[in-house]
N, C-alpha and C positions, 0 to 999 in steps of 0.2 A: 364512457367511464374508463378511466386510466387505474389497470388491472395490476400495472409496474409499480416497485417496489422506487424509493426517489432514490438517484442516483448521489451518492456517500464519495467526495473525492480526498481522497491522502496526498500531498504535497512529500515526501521521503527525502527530506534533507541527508539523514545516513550523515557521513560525517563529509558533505563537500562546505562544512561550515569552515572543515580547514585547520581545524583545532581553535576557531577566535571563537570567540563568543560574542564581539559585537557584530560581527558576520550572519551568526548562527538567529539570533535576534533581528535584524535587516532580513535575513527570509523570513523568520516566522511575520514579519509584519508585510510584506509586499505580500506573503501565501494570502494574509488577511484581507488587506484592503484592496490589493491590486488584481489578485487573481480568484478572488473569492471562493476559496476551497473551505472544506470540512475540518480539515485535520494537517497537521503536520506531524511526522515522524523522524524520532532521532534513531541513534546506537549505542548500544553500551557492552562493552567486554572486560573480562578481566581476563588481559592478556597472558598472565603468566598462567589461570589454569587452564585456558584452552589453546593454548600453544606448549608445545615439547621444547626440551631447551635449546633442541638443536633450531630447531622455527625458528623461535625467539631470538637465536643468534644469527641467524644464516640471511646473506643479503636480502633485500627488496627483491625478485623477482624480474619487476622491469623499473630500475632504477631513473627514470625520468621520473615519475610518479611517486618517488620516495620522499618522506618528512624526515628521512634519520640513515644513519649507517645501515642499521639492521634492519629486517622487519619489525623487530618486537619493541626498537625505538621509535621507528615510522608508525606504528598503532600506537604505542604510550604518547606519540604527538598527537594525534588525533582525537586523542581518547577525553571526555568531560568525565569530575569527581561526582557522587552522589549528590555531593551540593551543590554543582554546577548545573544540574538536571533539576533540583528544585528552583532554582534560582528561572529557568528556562518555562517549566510547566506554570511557574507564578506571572512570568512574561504571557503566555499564552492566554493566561486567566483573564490578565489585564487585556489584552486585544481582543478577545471573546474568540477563541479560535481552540479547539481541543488540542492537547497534547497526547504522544505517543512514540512507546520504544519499542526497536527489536532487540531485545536479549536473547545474546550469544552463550550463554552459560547460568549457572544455577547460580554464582555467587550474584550477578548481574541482576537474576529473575528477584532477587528477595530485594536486591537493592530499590528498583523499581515499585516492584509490586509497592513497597514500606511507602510511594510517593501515592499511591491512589488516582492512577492515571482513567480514563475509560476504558482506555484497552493498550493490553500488548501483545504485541506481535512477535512470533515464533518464525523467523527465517527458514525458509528451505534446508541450508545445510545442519540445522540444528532441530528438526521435525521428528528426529529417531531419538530425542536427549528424553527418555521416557521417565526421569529422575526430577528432571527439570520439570516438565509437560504436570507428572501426576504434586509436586511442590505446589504450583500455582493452581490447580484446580482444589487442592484441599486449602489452600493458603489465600488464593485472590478473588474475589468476587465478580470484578469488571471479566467484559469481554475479551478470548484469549484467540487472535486472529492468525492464521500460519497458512505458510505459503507451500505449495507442492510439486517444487523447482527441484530436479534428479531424486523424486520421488516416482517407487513402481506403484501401478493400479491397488496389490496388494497391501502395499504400505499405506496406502489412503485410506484404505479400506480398516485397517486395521487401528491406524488415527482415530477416526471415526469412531467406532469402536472401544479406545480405548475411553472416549468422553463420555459414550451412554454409559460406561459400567462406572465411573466417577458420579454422573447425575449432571454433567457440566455441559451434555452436545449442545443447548440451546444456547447458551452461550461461546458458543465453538461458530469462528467463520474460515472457511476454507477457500485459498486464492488459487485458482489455476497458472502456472507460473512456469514459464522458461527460462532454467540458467543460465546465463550470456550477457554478455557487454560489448558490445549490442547484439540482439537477435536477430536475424533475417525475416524475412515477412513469413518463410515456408515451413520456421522453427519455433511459429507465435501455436499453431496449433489450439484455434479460438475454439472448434467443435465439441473439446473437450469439457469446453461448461456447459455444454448441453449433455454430455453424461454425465458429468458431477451433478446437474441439478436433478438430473432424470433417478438418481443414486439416491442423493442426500438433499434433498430442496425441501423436505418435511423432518430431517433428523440432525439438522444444522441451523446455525440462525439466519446466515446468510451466505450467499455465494458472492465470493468477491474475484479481480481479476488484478496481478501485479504486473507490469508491461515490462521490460527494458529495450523493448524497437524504437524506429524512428517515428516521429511524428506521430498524429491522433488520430487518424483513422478507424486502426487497429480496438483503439478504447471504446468510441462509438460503438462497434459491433459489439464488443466482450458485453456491454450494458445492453442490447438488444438481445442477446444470448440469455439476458438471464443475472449476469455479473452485476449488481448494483453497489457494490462497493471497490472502487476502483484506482488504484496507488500509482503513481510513476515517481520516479525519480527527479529531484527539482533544484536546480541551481541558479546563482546569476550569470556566471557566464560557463559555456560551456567549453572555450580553453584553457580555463583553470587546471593547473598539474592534481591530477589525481584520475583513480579508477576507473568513479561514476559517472565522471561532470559528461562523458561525451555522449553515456547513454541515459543521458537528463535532459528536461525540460527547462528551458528558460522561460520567464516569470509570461509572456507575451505567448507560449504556445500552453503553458498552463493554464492561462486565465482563460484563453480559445477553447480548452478542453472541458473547465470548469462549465463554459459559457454552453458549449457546442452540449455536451450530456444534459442538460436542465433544458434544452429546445426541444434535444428528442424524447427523455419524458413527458415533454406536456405535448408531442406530437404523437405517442405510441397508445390511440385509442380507438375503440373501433366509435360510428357514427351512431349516436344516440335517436336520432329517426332520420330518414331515408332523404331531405330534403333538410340540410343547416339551416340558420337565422341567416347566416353570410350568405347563401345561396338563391335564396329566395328571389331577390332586388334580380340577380342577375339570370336569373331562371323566368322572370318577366321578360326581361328585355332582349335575350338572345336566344332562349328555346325555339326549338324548331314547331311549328305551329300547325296540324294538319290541316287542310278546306276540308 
């Protein structure tokens, strides 16, 4: 009997849709048909209130990767309207595929929340916005999933915490998450879902695991660990000028991933008696036999 929780995968388009929308549509449909995932996830910010003006004005960072002069032009290109996100979740409806956002900010969280998605997602750097966090718990109903990427033990702890005294932890799923683009195999740090679970695996709804390494390996174990909900980053190609595309998955290591987690759930169980059906025929024929 398989004692594992089934493995939940999130496709995290984030914005390598590019700022198009027939783009952002062509993933949610190949997340659908091609790579058979759970979910896909967008982003949504309102740049001017979580940027300073000086942000908002001051170059791109690393200007190869730029949609604008500015930063805060480079994210308003990126960025979809509230009706562009209904226009998106009613796509998703149509392809029988869940929709989902990370909200960067509290104007972001109402806006979403008002679409009645399954669930949103609270980003790492956005996991102390306790304005935000206690809005949605008194305000949204669905599932409120958050990553705990340059988050301390205490801060988790304290997350946690802040949702039993809301009434919301059961609806609370917590990702083990390193910040990075790309992270190195030594900075993935999987053992930590086995103290998140060992923590919080009876005061949470779920343990889930968000990557940005290379390739699947990594996601395999987070899901043996414990992690049954499990996000990467997911693109068409991953040359495309931007952030995320190089620590994303293309539709073909997606669908491997999607494929590869659903083999090892229906492999993670112990034997139900001593001797399989499959065993038997060849327990005839090749067992060692004493005189």
């Amino acid at each position: 009997m398989n004692t594992y929780k089934k493995p939940y995968v999130i496709a995290e388009i984030g914005c390598n849709h590019k700022g198009d929308m027939e783009i952002a549509k062509e993933l949610i449909k190949v997340a659908k048909i091609f790579c058979k995932v759970d979910a896909v996830k967008f982003q949504k910010r309102n740049n001017k209130e979580l940027l300073t003006e000086n942000q908002y004005n001051a170059p791109h960072p690393n200007p190869i990767n730029a949609y604008g002069e500015t930063y805060g032009e480079h994210r308003e290109f990126l960025e979809f309207t509230k009706a562009q996100h209904q226009e998106l979740k009613d796509f998703c409806e149509e392809m029988e595929i869940s929709y989902s956002t990370s909200v960067w900010d509290l104007t972001s969280a109402q806006e979403i929340a008002s679409l009645s998605p399954e669930f949103i997602k609270i980003p790492s750097a956005c996991n102390n916005h306790f304005e935000m966090l206690g809005w949605l718990c008194d305000n949204y109903s669905g599932e409120i999933h958050i990553s705990t990427g340059m988050t301390t033990k205490n801060e988790i702890s304290e997350l946690v915490e802040f949702f039993i005294e809301k009434g919301r932890n059961k609806d609370l799923v917590i990702y083990n998450c390193t910040s990075g683009y790309p992270v190195p195999f030594d900075d993935v740090c999987l053992l930590e879902i086995s103290r998140m679970k060992s923590l919080y695996e009876n005061k949470v709804k779920h343990i889930g695991f968000s990557g940005h390494h290379l390739g699947i390996a990594v996601d395999i174990a987070a899901f043996t660990l414990g992690a049954n909900v499990v996000e990467r980053h997911y693109t068409l190609d991953r040359t495309w000028k931007g952030t995320d595309h190089a620590a994303s998955l293309e539709p073909s290591g997606m669908r491997k991933l999607s494929r590869d987690l659903n083999a090892v759930y229906q492999a993670l169980s112990f034997k139900e008696k001593d001797i399989l059906d499959i065993e038997e025929v060849q327990r005839e024929k090749l067992k060692f036999r004493k005189n």
